[in-house]
N, C-alpha and C positions, 0 to 999 in steps of 0.2 A: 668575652673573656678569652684570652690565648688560651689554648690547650694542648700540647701533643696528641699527634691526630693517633688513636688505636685502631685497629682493623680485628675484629673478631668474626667469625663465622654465626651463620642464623642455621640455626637445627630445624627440618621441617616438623609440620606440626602434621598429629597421626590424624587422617579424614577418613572414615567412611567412602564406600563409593558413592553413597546417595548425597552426602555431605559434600563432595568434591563435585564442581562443576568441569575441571577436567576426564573425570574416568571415561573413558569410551563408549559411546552408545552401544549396547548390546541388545539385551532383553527389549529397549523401547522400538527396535525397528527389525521387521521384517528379517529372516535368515536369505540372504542371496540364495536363487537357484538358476534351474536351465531356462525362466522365465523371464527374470529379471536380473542383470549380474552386480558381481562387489562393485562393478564402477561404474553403478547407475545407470546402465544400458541396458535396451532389452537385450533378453537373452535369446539365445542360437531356436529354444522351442518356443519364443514367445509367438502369442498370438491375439488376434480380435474378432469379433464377431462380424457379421455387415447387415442392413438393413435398407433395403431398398422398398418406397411409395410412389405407390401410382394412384393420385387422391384425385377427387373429383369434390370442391367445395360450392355451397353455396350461400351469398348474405342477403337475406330478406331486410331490406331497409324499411319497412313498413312497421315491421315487428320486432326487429332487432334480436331474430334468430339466424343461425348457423347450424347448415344440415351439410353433413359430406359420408362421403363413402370411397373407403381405401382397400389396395390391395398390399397387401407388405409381404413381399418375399423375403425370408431370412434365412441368412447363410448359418450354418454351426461350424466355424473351423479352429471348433475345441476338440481335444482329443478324447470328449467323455459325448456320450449319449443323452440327447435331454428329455426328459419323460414330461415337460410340462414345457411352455412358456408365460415371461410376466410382462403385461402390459401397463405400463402408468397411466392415467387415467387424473390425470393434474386440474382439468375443471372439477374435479370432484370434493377438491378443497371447500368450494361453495355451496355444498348440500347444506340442506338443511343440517342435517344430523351427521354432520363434520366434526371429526376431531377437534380441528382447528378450533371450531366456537366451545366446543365443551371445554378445554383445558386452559382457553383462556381465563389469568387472575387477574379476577376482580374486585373495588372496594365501592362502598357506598360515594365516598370523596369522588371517583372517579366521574359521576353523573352531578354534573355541575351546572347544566342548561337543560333545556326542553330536547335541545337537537344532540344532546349525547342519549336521552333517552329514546328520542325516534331513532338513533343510528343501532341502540341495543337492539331497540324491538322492530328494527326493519325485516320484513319478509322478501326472499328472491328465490325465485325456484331456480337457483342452480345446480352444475354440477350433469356429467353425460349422462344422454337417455341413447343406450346402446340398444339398434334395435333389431342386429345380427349378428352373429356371426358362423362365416361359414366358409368350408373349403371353395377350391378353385372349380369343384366341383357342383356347386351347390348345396352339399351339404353339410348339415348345421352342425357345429365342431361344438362340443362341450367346452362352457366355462362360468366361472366362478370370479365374483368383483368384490373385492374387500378391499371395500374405503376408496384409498386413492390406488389400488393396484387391484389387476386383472389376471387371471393364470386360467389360461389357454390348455386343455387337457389333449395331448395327443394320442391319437387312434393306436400308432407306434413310437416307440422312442426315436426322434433325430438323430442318426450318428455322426460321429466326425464326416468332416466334409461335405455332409450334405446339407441339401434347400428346403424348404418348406413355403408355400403363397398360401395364402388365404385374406379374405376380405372381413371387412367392418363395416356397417352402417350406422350412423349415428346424428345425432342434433341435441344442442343447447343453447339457454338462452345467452346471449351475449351481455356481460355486465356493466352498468353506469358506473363507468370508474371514480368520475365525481362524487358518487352518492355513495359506493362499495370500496374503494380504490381498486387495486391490484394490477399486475403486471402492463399488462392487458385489456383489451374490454372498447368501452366508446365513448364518445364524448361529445354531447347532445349541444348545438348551439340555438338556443331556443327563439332569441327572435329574429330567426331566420328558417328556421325548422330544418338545420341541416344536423350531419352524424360527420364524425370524424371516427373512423375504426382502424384500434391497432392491434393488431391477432394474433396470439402467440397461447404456446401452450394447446392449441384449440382440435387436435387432431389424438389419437390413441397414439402412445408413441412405446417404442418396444424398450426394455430397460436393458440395461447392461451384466453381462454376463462375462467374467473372465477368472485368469487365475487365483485373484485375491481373497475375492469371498464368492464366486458364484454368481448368483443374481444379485443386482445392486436392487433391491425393492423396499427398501427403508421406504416408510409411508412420508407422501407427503405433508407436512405441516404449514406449512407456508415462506419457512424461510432458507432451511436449505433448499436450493436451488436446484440443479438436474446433471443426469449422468446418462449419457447417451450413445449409442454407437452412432458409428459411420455409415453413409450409405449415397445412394445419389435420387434424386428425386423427379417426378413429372408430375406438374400440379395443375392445374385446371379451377380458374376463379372465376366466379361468377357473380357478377354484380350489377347497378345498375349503368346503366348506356351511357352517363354523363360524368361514370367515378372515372378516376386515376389511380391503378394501381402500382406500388412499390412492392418490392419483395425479395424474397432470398431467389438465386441466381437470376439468369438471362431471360428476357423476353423472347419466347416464340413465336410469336402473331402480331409483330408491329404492325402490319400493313392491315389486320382486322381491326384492331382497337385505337389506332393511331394518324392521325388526320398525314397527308404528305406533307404537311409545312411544318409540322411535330415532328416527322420522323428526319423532314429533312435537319431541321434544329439539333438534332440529337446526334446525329452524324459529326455535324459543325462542333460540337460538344465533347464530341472522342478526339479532336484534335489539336484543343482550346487548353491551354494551360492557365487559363480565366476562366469563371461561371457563365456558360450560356443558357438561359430561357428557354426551356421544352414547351410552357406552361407557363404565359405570364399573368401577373394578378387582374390584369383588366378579362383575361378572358376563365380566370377559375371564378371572378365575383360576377361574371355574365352567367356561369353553368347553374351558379347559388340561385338565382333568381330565377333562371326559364326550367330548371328541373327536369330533365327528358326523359320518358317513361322507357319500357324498354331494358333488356338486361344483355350486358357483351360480358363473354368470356376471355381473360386474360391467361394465357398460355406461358409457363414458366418450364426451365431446368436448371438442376443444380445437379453437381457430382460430386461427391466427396464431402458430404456434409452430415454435420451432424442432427441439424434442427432445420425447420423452415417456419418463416412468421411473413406477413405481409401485410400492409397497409393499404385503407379504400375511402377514399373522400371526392366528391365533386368540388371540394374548396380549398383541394391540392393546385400549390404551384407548385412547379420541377423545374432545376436548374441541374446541371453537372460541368465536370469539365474532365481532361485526361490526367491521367497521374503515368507518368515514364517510370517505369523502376529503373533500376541498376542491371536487370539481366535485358531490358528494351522492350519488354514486357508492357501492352499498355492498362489500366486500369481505368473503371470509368466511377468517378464520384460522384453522390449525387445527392440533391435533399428535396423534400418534399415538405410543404408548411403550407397552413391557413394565413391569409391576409392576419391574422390575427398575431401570427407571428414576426411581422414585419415592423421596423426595417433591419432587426438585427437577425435576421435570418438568410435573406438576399444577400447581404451584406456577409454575413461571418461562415454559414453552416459549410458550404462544401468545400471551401477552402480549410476548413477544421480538419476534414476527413482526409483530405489528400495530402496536409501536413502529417495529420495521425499516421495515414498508412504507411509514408514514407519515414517517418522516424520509428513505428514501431517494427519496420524490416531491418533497419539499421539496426535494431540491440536484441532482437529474436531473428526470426525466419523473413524470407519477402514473402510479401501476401501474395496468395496461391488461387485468388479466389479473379472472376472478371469484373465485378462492382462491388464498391462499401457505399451503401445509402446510410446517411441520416433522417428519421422522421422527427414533424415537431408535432408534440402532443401535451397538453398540458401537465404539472407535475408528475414526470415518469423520467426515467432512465432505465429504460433495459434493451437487452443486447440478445442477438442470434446470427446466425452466418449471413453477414454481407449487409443486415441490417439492423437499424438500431431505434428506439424510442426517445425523445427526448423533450428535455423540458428547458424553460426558461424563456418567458413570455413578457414583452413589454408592454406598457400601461396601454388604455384606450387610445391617447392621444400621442402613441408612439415614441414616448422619453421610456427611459429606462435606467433603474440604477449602475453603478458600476457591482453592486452585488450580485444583481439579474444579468449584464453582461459577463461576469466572468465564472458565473452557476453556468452557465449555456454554457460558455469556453469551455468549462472543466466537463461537465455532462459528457458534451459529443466525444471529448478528447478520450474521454473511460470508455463510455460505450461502442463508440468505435473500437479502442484498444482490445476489447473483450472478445474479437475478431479470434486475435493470437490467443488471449487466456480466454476461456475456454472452449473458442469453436474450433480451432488449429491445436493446441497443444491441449488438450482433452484430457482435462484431469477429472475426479469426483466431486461436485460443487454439493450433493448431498452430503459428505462427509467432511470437506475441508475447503470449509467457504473460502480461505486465506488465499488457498492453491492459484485461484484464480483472481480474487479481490485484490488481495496482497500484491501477487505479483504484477496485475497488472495498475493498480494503484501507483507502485514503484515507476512504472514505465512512462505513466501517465506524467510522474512528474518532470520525467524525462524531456518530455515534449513539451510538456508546457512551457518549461524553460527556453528551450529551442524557440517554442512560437515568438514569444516577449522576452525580452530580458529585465531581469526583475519580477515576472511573475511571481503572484502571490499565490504562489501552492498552498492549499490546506493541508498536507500530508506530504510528507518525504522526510522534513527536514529533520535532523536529531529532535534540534528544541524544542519542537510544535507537539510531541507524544510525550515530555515531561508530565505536564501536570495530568492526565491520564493514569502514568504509572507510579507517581508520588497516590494515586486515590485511596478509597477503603479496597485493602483487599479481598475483602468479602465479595466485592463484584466488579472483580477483574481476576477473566478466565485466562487460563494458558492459552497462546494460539492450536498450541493441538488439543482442540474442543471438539468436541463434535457441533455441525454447522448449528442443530437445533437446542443446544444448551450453554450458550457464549453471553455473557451478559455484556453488556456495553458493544454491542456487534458491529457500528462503523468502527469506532476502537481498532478493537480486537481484530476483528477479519479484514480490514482495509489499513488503516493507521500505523499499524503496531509491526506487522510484518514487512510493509513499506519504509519504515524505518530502520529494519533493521539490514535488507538489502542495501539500503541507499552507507548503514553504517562499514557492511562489508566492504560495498565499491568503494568509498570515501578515505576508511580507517583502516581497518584491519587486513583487506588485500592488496588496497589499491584497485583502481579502473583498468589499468591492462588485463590484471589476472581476472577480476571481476566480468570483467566484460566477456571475455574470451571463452570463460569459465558457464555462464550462464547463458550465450549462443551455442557451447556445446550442448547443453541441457535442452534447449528450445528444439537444437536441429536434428535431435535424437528425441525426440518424443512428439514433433508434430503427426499429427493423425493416428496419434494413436493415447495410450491413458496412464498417463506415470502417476505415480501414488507420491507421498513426501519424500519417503526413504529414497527414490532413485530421485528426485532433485537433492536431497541432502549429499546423498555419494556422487553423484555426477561432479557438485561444484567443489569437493575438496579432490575428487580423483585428475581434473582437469587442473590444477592448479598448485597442488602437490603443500596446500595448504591445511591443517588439522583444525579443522570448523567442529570437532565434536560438542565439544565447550559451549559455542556461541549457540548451536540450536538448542542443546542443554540449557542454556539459562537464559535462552529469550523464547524458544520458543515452548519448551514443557515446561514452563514456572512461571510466577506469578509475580517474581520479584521484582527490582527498579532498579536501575545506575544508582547509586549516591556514593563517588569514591568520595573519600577526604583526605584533606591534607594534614595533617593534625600535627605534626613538630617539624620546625627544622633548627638545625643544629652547626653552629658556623666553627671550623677548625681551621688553622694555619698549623705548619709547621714548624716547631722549635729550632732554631739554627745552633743550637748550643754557643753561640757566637755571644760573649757576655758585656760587649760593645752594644750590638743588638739587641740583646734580651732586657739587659735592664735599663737600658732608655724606653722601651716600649714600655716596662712595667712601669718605670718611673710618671711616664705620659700618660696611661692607661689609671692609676691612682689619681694622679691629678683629674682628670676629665670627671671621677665618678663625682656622681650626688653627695653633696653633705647634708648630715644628719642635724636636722633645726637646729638640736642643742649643743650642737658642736659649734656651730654660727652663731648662737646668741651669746656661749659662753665668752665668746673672744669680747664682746663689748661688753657684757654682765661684769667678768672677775676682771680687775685690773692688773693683779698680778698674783702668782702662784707661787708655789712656796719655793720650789725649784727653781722662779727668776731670779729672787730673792737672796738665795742661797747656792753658792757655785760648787757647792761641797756635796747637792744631793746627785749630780747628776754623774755617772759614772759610765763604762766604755760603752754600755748599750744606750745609757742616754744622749750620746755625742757622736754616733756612729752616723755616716752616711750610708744604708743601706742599698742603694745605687753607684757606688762608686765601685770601679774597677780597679783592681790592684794585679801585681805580676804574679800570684797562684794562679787565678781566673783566666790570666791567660798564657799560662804555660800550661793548665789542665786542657783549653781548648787544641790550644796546639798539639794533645799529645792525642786529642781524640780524632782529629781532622789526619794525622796518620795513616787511622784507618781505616781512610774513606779512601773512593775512586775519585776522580775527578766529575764523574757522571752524580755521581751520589751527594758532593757537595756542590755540586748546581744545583740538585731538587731539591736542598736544603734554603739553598740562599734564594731560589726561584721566585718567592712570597705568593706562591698558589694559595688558591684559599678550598678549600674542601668543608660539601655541603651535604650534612645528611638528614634526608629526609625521611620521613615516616610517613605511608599511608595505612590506611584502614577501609574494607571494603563495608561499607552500613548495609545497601541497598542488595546486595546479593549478587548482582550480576557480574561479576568480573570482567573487564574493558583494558584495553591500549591504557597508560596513563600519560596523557599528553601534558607536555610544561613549557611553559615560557618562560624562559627568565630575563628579566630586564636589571642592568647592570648602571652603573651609577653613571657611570661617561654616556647613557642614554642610547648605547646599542643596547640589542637583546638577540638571545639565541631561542630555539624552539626545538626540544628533546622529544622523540617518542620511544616510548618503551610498549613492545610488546605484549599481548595479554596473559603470554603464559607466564609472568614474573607469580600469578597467582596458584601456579600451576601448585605448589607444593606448601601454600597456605590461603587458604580463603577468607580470612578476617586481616593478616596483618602483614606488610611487608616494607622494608624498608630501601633504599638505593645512596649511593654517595656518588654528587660530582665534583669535579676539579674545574675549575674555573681562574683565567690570571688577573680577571678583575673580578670587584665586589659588587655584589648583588646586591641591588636596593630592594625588590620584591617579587614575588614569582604566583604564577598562577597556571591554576591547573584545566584542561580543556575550555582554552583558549577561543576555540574556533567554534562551541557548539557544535560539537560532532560526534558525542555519547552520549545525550539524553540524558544526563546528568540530573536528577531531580533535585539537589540542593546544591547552588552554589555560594551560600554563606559558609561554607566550611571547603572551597576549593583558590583560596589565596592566605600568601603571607607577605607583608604583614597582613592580618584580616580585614576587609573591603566588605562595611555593609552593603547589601543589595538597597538602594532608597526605591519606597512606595509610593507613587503619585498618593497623595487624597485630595480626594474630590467633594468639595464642600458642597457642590452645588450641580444637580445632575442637568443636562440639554434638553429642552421639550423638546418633543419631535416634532418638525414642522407638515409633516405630512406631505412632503413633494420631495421627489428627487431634484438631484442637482440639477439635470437638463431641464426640468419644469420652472426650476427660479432662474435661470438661464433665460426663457424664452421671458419670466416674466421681466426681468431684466431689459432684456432687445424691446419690448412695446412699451417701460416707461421710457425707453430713451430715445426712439421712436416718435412717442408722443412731442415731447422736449425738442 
């Protein structure tokens, strides 16, 4: 319907600050001080602790214990005196009389086989049997073990600046990860009677102490992860004469543990920008078989690291090759896997790593470290400096899904990445699992992409965290949760914050500012422990963007995208022109719908009284309401007067003017992206800002000009806000259609490459 277009103003509407997703974070993040500053950098008095090991381990393969004994020098260069220190004590998750098993819920439904009740009432003596401690001196230093943490009573108070050594002795049993899971642990291949050991967590390791809260000694439960200082290491492994060990930094004692045709390989390998052979599989399934008694020690250092984990098998191969950085820098990659893990191990793993470490220098820091190993271990991924856990394991007869190839792809590509988040950029993984999951989650998908084009990321993309944040939200936590109370925790701590960086880079900053923005933040907090607040102020101070809003309502709430579009409203302008005007109405009359009994009348009554009779109709019944007479347009003429020549262009222009209405459902206020497609079947693509919401959070409205007519328009176009409903994000409205599936696939119980081969031998036969 024509209308004369009106332009009135929209009054804000009055919010709350808790109500408003724009107010400014205050009270929820930290007060800047001389520690940490307003622009997310440390500050001029900031400081970190250090923690240097000198361990001495040992693995009885017989028994499938681990006995060691450490010295740990610890620096204070906090400005306070410390009357105690706290030691984590992380195999202690396994005692018997663990937290972890008490406050696990339980229902009767839960035990639904024989082997859910042998895994209830499985017995394992785990957990450290600490069976000293004592100065540099000898003598036996007070202390006290609660749970998973250790506190160290000093003779005097530590002051600033100063050191403090003292030694541990200790031994645990090491766990059947298959039978127990966790981290960690080993992995018994029985008919062959060999162990695959992957070690972590396995030493007393000192906690973190800074300006935030003091000692980081939140007990461990099992899923917030660790928070550790920096320090540099000498480690000493002892194993059997026939293992292979992998580990956090550099080999010491090549020439003890390592044949000259190994070490010469290995050399070949630092300058090979292809996988070369340390360790081929004919000669780790020769070591399986002849077993050689006997124990060598493997000599390791690392500097500047926050953890050490290391891997020991006789039925390790090892391949590497060199990775060139950007500064010329070489790096050496490496993977270590059981025949069991073949052929996609040879074949993919350390080219994973040295794509990884090369793309995740490109969007954080360059890797700082001289090796990134990958280990293969059956279902694990976990991560520590320079080396990683992983899983993804093909069948017996070496076919493999493309699910199990690209679980592997994604595996190393994380666990590698966990290198930068959090062995290098050292945040609290006990308080903010995101810190580190999140972001490197984000990175991860980075790379992926890089690797394939077309990869099938599980995480990054807007759309893939929809149906997540459409769920009940009874359980679904804010990301700022604390690590041990997060429901839905790949979610939540992986998913959810990766989307919402990938939303920054994509929508709301762009990629330059993003990018730029989030390498400051990397290259200011490697090696040392940024908390949220200084990533949150780093990336809006480097980019001079106002992100309060978006961590407000993505990261402290619980709510969802669901903009809608909910009216649009079509205007043209009146041209007062009555040549124009009333042909359009006269045309605009004709086109509408007739009423049935207006249609059936005309054939029903034959004639009316008024045909009939030429006396009933008078000046209104014989009037053409469309016709133009000379008042009509000598009143035009006198009004076109008092126009400019500018102003009766935009009259006669035949713009058409669109106003829109949205409504925020879902809470979270977003960009509002539009397409609009226009009848001659171009289209334009409109983005609006997200502070249009700034001054109403439930309703706001926009009008465009346009010189052609819209056929229909829709709203985020590109899947790029996580949009949880888009039956209410087009006009005209565009059902979403459901596949149904009448009829479900049996599963054949072979991957593709197994009907493949059986494929090749019927035709073969033929």
């Amino acid at each position: 319907m024509k209308q004369l277009l009106l332009i009135s103003l929209l009054l804000p509407l009055s919010l709350s600050a808790q109500e408003n997703k724009f107010a400014q974070l205050g009270q929820e993040i930290p007060t800047p001080n001389e520690y940490r500053n307003a622009a997310g950098a440390p500050g001029h008095a900031y400081y970190q602790q250090k923690a240097d090991y000198k361990i001495d381990v040992t693995i009885n393969d017989a028994t499938q214990k681990i006995t060691g004994e450490e010295t740990i020098t610890y620096t204070n260069n906090s400005p306070e005196s410390l009357e105690y220190l706290w030691i984590q004590l992380d195999q202690n998750v396994r005692a018997a009389d663990s937290d972890t098993k008490k406050i696990q819920i339980e229902r009767m439904e839960d035990f639904r086989s024989i082997d859910d009740v042998k895994k209830k009432s499985f017995e394992f003596d785990g957990g450290f049997k600490i069976e000293e401690v004592t100065s540099t001196s000898g003598k036996d230093m007070k202390y006290f073990i609660n749970k998973t943490m250790m506190r160290i009573d000093l003779a005097k108070p530590l002051g600033p600046k100063s050191s403090i050594s003292f030694s541990i002795k200790w031994w645990y049993n090491i766990n059947d990860r298959m039978e127990i899971g966790g981290r960690s642990g080993y992995e018994h291949f029985e008919e062959e009677d060999n162990y695959l050991y992957t070690i972590a967590q396995w030493f007393p390791r000192m906690c973190v102490y800074n300006d935030v809260e003091g000692w980081q000694n939140k007990q461990f439960l099992g899923r917030g992860e660790f928070a550790l200082p920096f320090g540099d290491y000498t480690v000493s492994i002892t194993v059997p004469s026939d293992h292979i060990v992998g580990a956090t930094g550099e080999l010491q004692n090549a020439s003890s543990v390592l044949s000259s045709e190994q070490r010469s390989r290995l050399k070949k390998a630092a300058k090979s920008d292809t996988p070369v052979l340390i360790v081929t599989q004919e000669e780790a399934e020769e070591a399986e078989k002849t077993k050689e008694k006997g124990l060598k020690t493997w000599e390791f250092k690392a500097t500047n690291v926050r953890d050490f984990a290391f891997a020991s098998s006789r039925k390790f191969m090892w391949d590497a090759q060199g990775v060139k950085m950007e500064s010329g820098k070489n790096v050496l990659a490496m993977s270590y896997y059981p025949k069991e893990g073949n052929p996609l191990w040879e074949r993919y793993s350390t080219k994973l790593v040295a794509h990884t470490v090369k793309t995740y220098s490109k969007y954080t820091v360059e890797y700082p470290y001289p090796v990134a190993i990958s280990v293969h271990s059956k279902w694990i991924g976990m991560e520590y400096p320079m080396i990683c856990f992983n899983g993804g394991r093909p069948e017996d007869d070496g076919t493999y899904s493309e699910r199990t190839k690209y679980g592997m792809w994604g595996v190393i590509i994380h666990e590698v990445g966990h290198n930068f988040f959090p062995m290098i950029i050292n945040s609290d993984e006990r308080q903010w699992t995101w810190m580190d999951e999140g972001l490197n989650t984000f990175v991860q998908y980075l790379t992926e992409q890089e690797w394939e084009r077309g990869y099938p990321s599980r995480r990054g993309p807007a759309y893939l965290i929809a149906d997540y944040m459409r769920g009940n939200k009874d359980y679904i936590s804010p990301i700022m949760t604390n690590s041990e109370s997060i429901w839905q925790f790949g979610n939540n701590a992986y998913g959810k914050p990766a989307t919402a960086l990938n939303i920054l880079r994509e929508t709301v900053m762009g990629r330059e500012l993003f990018d730029y923005s989030f390498k400051i933040y990397c290259e200011r907090w490697k090696f040392k422990h940024p908390t949220p607040a200084d990533f949150f102020r780093t990336m809006e101070d480097a980019s001079a963007v106002d992100l309060d809003w978006f961590w407000r309502a993505w990261f402290y709430t619980n709510d969802n995208v669901d903009l809608s579009l909910d009216e649009v409203n079509w205007f043209q302008l009146d041209t007062r022109n009555p040549e124009v005007e009333k042909a359009l109405e006269r045309k605009q009359n004709e086109g509408k719908n007739q009423f049935i009994g207006d249609t059936r009348n005309k054939e029903s009554i034959k004639e009316t009284v008024n045909e009939r009779d030429s006396n009933i109709d008078d000046f209104y019944g014989t009037r053409d309401i469309y016709k133009v007479d000379g008042l009509d347009r000598k009143e035009y003429e006198d009004f076109k007067e008092n126009l400019t020549k500018e102003e009766l262009a935009l009259l006669n222009s035949g713009q058409n003017f669109y106003e829109l209405k949205f409504s925020d459902i879902g809470g979270i206020p977003m960009p509002i992206i539009l397409r609009f497609d226009f009848k001659d079947g171009t289209n334009e693509v409109v983005r609006i800002p997200a502070e249009i919401w700034r001054r109403s959070n439930e309703e706001v409205s926009k009008v465009f000009i346009f010189e052609k007519e819209v056929s229909s328009i829709r709203m985020d176009p590109f899947l790029e806000t996580a949009d949880t409903d888009f039956s209410n994000n087009s006009w005209p409205k565009q059902p979403e259609p459901t596949r149904f599936e009448l009829f479900k696939k049996r599963k054949t119980g072979e991957n593709p490459m197994q009907r493949q081969k059986r494929v090749e031998e019927i035709e073969n036969r033929n």
